[in-house]
N, C-alpha and C positions, 0 to 999 in steps of 0.2 A: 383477169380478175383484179379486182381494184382492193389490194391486200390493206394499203393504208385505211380503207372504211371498214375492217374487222380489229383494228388496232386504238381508234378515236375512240375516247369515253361519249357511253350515249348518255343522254340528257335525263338526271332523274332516275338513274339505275342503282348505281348507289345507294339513294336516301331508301329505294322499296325493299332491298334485299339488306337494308341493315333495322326496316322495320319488321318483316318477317323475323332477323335473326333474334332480334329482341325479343319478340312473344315464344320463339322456341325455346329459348331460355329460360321461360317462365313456364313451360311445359316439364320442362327438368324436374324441378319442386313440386309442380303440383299444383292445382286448382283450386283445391279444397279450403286453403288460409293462408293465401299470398303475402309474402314479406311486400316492406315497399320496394324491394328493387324492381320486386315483378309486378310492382301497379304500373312502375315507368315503363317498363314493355306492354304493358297492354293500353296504356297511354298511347303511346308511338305505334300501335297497330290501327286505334281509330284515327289519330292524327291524320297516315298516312291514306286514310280514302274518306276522309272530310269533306271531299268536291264531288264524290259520287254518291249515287242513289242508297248506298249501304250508310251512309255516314249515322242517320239516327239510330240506324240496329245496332252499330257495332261502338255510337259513344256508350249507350243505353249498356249490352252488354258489356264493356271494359267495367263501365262506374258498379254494377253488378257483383261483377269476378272479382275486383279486387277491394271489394266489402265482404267478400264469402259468400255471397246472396244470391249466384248466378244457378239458374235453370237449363233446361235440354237447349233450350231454344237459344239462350244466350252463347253457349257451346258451337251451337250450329251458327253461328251469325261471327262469330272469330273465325271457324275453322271456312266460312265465304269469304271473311273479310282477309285471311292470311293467301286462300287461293287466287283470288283478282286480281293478289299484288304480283302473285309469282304471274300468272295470265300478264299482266301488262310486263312482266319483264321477257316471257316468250315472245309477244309482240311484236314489240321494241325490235327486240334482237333477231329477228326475223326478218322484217322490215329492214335491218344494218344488213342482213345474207343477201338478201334480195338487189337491194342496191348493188354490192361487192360484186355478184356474180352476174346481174343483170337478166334476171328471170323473171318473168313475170309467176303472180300466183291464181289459182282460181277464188272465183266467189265461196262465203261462208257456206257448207254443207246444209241439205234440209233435214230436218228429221221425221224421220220413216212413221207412217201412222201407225200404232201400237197399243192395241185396245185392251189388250193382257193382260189383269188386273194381278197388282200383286202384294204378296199377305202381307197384309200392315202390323198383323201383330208381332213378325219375326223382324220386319225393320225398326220395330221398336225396342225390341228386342238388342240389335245389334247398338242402335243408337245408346241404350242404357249400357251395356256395356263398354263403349268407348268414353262414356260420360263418366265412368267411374275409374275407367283409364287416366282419362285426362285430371281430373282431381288427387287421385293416388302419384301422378309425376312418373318420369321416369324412374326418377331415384325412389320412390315408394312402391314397386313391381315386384310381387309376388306370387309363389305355384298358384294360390288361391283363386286369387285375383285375374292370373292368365288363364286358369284353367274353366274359367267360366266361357270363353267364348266356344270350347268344344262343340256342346251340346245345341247353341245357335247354329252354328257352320254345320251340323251332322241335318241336321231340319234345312236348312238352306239347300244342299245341296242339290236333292230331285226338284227344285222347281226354277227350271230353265233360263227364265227371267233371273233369279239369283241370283248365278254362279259366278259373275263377274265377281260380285261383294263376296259370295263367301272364296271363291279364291284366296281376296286380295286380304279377307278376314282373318286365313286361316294359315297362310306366310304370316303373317304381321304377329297373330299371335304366338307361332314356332320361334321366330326370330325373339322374341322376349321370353320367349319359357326359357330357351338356352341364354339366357343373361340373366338370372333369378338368380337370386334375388337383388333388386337394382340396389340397393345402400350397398353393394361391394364392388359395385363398377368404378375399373380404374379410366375406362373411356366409353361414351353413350355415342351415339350416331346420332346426334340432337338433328339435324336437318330432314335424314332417313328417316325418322319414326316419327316427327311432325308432317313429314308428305304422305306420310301411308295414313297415320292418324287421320289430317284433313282430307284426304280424297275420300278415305272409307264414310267420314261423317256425312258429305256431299251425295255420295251413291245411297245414301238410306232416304233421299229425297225422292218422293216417287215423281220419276219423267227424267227423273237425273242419269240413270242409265241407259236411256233410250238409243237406240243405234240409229246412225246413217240411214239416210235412201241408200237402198242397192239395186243397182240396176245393170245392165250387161256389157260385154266388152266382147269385141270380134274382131280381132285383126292381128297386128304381130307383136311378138313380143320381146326387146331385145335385153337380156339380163346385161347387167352391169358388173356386177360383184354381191357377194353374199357376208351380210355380218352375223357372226355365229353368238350366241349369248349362253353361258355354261354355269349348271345350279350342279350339288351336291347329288340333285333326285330328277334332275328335268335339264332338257337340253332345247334349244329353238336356233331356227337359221332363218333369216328373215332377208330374200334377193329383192337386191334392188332395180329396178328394172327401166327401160325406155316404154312405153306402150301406142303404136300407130295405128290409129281406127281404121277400119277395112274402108270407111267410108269418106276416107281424104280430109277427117278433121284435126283438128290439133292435136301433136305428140303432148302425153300426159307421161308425169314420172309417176310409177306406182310402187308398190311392196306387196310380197308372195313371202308367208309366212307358214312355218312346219314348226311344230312340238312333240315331245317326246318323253316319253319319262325313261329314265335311264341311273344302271347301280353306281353307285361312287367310284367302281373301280374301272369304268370305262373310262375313257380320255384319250386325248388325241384323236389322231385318224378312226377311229372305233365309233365315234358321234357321227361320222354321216352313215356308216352300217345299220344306226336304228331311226336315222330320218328317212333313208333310200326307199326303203317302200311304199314311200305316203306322199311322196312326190316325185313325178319324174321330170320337174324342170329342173333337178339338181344333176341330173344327166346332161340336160343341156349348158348347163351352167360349167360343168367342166370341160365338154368336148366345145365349148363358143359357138353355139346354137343360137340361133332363134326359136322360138316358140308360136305357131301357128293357133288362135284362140278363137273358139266359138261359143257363143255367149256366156262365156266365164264370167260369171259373179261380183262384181266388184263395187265397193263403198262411194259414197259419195269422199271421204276422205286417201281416196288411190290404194284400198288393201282390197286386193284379189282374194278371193275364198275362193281356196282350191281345189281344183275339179280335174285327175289325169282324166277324165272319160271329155273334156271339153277341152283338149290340148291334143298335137300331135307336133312332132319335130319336125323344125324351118332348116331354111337355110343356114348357113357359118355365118357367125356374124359377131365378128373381133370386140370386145368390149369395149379397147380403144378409141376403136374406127367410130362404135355407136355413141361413146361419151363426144368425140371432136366433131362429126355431121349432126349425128339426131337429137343428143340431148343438150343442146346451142337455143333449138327452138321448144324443148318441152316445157310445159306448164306445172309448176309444183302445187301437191293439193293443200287444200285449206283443212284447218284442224275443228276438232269441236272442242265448244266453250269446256266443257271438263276436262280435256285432256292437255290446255294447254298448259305448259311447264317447259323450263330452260332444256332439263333434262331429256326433254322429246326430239329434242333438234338433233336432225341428221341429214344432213344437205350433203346431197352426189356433186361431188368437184373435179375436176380433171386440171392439174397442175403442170405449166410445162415450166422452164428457162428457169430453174430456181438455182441456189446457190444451196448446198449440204451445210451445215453446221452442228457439229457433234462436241456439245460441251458439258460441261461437268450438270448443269439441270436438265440435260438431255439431247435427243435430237431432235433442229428445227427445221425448216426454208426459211430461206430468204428468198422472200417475195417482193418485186417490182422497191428493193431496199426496206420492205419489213418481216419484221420477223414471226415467223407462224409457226407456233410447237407440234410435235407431231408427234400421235399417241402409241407409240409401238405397242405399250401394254392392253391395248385391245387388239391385236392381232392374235388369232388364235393359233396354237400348236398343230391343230388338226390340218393344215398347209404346209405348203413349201416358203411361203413369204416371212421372209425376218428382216433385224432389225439391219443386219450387214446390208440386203438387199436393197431395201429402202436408202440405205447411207451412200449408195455405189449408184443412184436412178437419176434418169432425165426426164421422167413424166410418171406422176402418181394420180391413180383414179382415189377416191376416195369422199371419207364422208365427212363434212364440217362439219364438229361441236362446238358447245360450250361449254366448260365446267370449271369451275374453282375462278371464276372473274376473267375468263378468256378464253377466246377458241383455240380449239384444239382440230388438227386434223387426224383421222384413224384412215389409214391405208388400206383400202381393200385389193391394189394391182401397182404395180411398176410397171417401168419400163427402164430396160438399163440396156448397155453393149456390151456385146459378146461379141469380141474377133470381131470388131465394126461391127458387127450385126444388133440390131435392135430386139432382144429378148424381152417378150411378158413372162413376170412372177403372180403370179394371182392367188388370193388366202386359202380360195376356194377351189385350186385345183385338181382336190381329190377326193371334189361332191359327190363325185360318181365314179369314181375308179379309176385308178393309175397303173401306166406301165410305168413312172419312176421307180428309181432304187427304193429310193429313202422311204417313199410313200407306201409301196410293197412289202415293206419292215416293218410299219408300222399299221398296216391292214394286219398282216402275222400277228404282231404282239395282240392286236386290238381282238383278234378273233379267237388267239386260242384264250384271251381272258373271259371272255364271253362265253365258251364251249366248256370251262374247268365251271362257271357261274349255273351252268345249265345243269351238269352233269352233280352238284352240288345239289341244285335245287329237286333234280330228279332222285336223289337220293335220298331227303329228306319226307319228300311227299311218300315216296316206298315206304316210311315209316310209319 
C-alpha cells in the first residue's frame, strides 16, 4: 500500500469542509434571525458550489436565510447544498484509498424501479418539523419543540417505504430531547446534528430514498472480519466479506449486516448471544469458514440481505490467507448519491512490515516511512483482540477510515508470534462461541445477566 498517498493533502478538501463547518455554525443559533456572523457562513456555503448546477438555488437561498425571509424550499436547497460538499469530500478521498491500495471500484449503482407511492402529507410533515428545527438552532431546543416529531415518526412507522426517515427521525429527535433544553449546553455535537438534520431533510424528497437494484449472488463467501457498532437499545455487526461468483467472475468485496435491540446491561461477549440466532454466518466468522451462497440477495452497493435458508457452511478459509490471495483482486462497490459522506468509508486493508509506534496521541504504523494512526477505540470488548495485541503484531487485517482530517485504521485481526509461531487475534472470535477461558467468563457473566433480566421481566408481567 502506498501509505504516503493517505498522508498528502487532497486538492480542495479543506476549503469544502471549512464551508460546511461554517454553515453548521450558523445552525447552532438558528435560522430564524441570523446575526452577521451567520450571513458569512451561509455566504461560504453558496460560494463553495458556485461552479455547480446548485449555484442559483443555494445563492437565492443563502441571500434569503440571512434576511429572515427563507422558506421550506430555501432549507432544502442548504441542507443539498451542505450534502454535495460532504459527497465530493467522500469522493475525493476515496478516490486517495483507491489509488493507496490499488483497487479498483464498480460502476455507479442503478436504482431499483419503485412504483410505491408515498404519503406526501407525512413528508411534509417531517420537512415542517426539521424547518422549525433549523430556525429554533441548536441552542433554541426545547421539550416543546422536540416533542413534536413523536406523533410524525408514530404515523411513519407502518408504512414500509418510511422507516428509513422515521428511524433516522426518531434517534435524531431522542438525541436532542436528552440535551433540552439547548441554552444550557456546555458542548453541542454541531457536525453530528447538521448530518442527521441534512440527510433527514434530503430523505423527505420523494425518489430520495429509493434503494439499489437487488439482484442475486451464488457462489462463495469468504468473511474477513466483523465491525461490531453498540447503542444503549441496539446492537449491529456488520462482516466484511470476500465474495466469488460460482460463475468465475470478478471477486466483489461485500457487507452482511445483523441488528438487534438489546437492554443496556448487556455488553461484551453477551452481544453476539442476541445476534447468534438471526445469522449463522457469525458461526462461520468464528470457526474461519467459508460460506456457500445460493441466490442470496444482494444490493447493487455489495450489502447482502440475509437469508440462513440460502447459506450453508464452506470450507476453512483463513481470513489472512483470503485478505493476501482473494482480496488483491476484489472489486470495491460504488456508493449512492445520498449515502455518500467521509463518515461511510471503511476500506478492508491487510497491513504487513510495519514498524509499532506507541506514543503519548496513541498507537500508530509506520508504513513504508509514514505514519498511520490506529483506532484501538473501536475494537470492541466483545473479543479477544486489544490494544497490547495489535502493539506486539506483524500483520493487521483491518478497515481504513477517516475522521477528524485523517485516516485512521480500526483493527479487525492481527497476526503476532507465539513461540515463533504465527498466532491470529481476531475481534470477532466469539461470534459464535468459544472454548477460550476469558471468552467462557464472559459468555457466564453475559448470560446470567440476561437470565436475572428474564426472570425480572417474568415477574413483573405475573403482576
Amino acid at each position: 500500500m502506498r501509505a504516503d498517498l493517505l498522508t498528502d493533502p487532497v486538492d480542495g478538501l479543506d476549503d469544502a469542509l471549512a464551508a460546511v463547518d461554517g454553515f453548521d455554525q450558523v445552525l447552532v443559533g438558528g435560522l430564524l434571525r441570523p446575526q452577521p456572523a451567520q450571513a458569512v457562513g451561509l455566504a461560504g456555503l453558496a460560494d463553495a458550489v458556485a461552479g455547480s448546477p446548485l449555484a442559483g438555488r443555494v445563492a437565492e437561498a443563502a441571500e434569503k436565510t440571512a434576511a429572515g425571509a427563507a422558506d421550506e424550499d430555501h432549507y432544502m436547497a442548504l441542507a443539498a447544498a451542505r450534502s454535495a460538499l460532504l459527497g465530493s469530500v467522500h469522493d475525493a478521498l476515496v478516490e486517495r484509498v483507491e489509488e493507496a491500495v490499488g483497487r479498483p471500484r464498480a460502476e455507479g449503482p442503478a436504482a431499483a424501479a419503485d412504483g410505491a407511492e408515498r404519503p406526501v402529507n407525512l413528508l411534509v410533515a417531517v420537512r415542517g418539523w426539521l424547518c422549525d428545527l433549523a430556525r429554533a438552532g441548536w441552542q433554541g431546543i426545547d421539550h416543546e419543540l422536540i416533542g413534536g416529531a413523536a406523533p410524525v415518526v408514530t404515523a411513519m412507522l407502518p408504512e414500509p417505504g418510511l422507516r428509513r426517515l422515521a428511524t433516522l427521525l426518531d434517534g435524531f429527535a431522542a438525541e436532542l430531547a436528552a440535551s433540552c433544553p439547548g441554552a444550557t449546553l456546555e458542548r453541542i455535537p454541531v457536525r453530528r446534528w447538521a448530518d442527521l438534520w441534512s440527510r433527514a431533510m434530503l430523505l423527505t424528497l420523494p425518489g430520495a430514498d429509493r434503494a439499489t437494484a437487488v439482484g442475486e449472488a451464488t457462489g462463495r463467501l469468504l468473511p474477513l472480519g466483523v465491525d461490531l457498532h453498540e447503542h444503549a437499545t441496539a446492537v449491529q455487526a456488520q462482516v466484511h466479506a470476500v465474495f466469488e461468483p460460482a460463475d468465475g467472475g470478478t471477486p466483489r468485496l461485500v457487507r452482511a449486516g445483523v441488528s438487534a435491540p438489546k437492554p443496556d446491561t448487556v455488553v461484551g461477549a453477551g452481544l453476539w448471544q442476541l445476534l447468534r440466532p438471526h445469522m449463522s454466518l457469525l458461526a462461520a466468522v468464528s470457526e474461519g469458514r467459508a460460506m456457500e451462497l445460493d441466490a442470496m440477495p444482494v444490493t447493487a452497493e455489495g450489502d447482502l440481505i440475509w437469508d440462513d435458508a440460502r447459506a450453508t457452511q464452506g470450507d476453512p478459509a483463513e481470513p489472512f490467507t483470503t485478505a493476501r490471495v482473494a482480496m488483491r483482486t476484489a472489486v470495491s462497490a460504488p456508493v449512492t448519491p445520498v449515502d455518500r459522506h467521509p463518515a461511510r468509508i471503511a476500506v478492508p486493508v491487510l497491513l504487513e512490515g510495519y514498524a509499532v509506534e506507541d506514543e503519548a496521541e496513541g498507537l500508530a504504523f509506520r508504513v513504508a516511512g509514514e505514519r498511520l494512526a490506529v483506532d484501538t477505540g473501536r475494537m470492541p470488548a466483545a473479543g479477544p483482540l486489544t490494544a497490547d495485541a495489535v502493539a506486539s503484531s506483524a500483520a493487521c487485517l483491518g478497515l481504513l477510515r477517516w475522521d477528524a482530517g485523517r485516516f485512521l485504521l480500526q483493527p479487525l485481526a492481527v497476526e503476532r508470534t507465539v513461540r515463533k509461531k504465527p498466532v491470529a487475534v481476531h475481534a470477532a472470535a466469539w461470534a459464535g462461541g468459544t472454548a477460550d477461558k476469558a471468552g467462557v467468563r464472559a459468555e457466564k457473566a453475559a448470560t446470567d445477566a440476561v437470565n436475572v433480566l428474564r426472570e425480572r421481566a417474568g415477574r413483573l408481567l405475573r403482576k
